[in-house]
C-alpha positions as CSV (number, residue, x, y, z in Angstrom):
1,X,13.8,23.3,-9.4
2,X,10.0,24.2,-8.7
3,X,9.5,24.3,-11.9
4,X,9.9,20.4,-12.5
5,X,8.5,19.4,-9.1
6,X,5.1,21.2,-9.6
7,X,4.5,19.7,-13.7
8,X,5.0,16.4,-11.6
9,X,3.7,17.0,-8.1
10,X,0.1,15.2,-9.0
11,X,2.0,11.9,-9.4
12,X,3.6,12.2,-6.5
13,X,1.1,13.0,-4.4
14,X,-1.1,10.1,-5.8
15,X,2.4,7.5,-4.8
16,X,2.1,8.5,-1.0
17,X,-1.2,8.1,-0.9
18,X,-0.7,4.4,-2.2
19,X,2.1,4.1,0.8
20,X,-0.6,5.3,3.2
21,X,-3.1,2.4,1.8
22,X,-0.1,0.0,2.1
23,X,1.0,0.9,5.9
24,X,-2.7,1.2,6.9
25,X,-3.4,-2.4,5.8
26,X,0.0,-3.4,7.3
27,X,-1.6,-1.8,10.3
28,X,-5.3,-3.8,10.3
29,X,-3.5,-7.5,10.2
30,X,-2.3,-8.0,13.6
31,X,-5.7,-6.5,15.2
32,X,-7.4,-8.8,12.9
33,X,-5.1,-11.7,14.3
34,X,-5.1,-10.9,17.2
35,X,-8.8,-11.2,16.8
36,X,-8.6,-15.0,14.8
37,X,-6.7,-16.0,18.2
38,X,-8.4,-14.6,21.3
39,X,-12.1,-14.8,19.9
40,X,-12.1,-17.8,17.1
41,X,-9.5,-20.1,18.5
42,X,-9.3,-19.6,22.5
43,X,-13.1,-18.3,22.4
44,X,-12.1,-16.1,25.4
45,X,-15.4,-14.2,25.0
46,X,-17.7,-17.5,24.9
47,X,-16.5,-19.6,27.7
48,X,-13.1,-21.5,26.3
49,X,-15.6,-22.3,23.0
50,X,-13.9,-21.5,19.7
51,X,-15.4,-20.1,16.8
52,X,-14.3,-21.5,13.3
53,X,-17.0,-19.5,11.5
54,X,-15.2,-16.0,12.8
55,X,-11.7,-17.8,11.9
56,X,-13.3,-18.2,8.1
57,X,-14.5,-14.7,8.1
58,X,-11.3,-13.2,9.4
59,X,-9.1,-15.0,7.6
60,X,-10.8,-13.8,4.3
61,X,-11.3,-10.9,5.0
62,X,-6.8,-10.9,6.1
63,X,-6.3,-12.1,2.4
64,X,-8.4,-9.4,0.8
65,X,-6.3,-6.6,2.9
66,X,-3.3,-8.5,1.5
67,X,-4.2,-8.4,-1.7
68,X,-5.0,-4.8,-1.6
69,X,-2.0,-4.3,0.0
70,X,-0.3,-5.3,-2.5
71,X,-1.6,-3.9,-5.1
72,X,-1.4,-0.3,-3.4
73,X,2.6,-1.5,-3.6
74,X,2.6,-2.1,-6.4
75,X,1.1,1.3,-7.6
76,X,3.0,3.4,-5.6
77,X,6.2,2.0,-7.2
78,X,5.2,2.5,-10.3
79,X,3.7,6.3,-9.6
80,X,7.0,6.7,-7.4
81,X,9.1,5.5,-10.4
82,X,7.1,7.9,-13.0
83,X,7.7,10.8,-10.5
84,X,12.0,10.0,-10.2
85,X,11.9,10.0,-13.9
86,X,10.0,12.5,-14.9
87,X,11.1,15.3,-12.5
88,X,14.6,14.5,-13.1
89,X,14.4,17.0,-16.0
90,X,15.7,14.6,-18.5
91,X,12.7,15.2,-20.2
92,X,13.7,18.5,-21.4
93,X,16.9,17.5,-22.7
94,X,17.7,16.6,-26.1
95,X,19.8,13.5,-26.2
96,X,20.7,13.6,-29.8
97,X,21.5,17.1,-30.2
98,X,25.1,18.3,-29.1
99,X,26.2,20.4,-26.3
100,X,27.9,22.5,-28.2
């Protein structure tokens, strides 16, 4: 069973690092919310006076974190996928030969 794990153990190791890109950005948004409320809406800092220039600059900066969010998603399926298939073994198999 080592055998197939370590050919394959690269891709795999590259699919949980794109889970720990996705759960650290999962991790940033409701700091950065939290942020938009207290600082750009309530203006707790500055006297009860909002700040809609923060709420821009927060909000875009949310939707970039989302967007690489999802694209570290997206690449960790498809490097978790690669690793399922190709440490299965099936590659060493030949399908149109017979078994016996």
């Amino acid at each position: 069973m080592w055998k197939y794990i370590r050919r394959h153990l690269h891709i795999a190791v590259i699919a949980g690092s794109f889970m720990i890109g996705e759960v650290l950005t999962d991790l940033l948004q409701p700091g950065l919310m939290r942020e938009i409320v207290d600082e750009g809406v309530l203006g707790l800092s500055a006297g009860g006076v909002g700040n809609m220039t923060l709420v821009w600059s927060l909000g875009i900066r949310m939707a970039c974190l989302v967007i690489f969010g999802g694209l570290c998603r997206a690449l960790n399926n498809v490097f978790a996928h690669m690793t399922g298939q190709n440490a299965s073994g099936a590659d060493d198999i030949c399908v149109y030969e017979s078994p016996y």
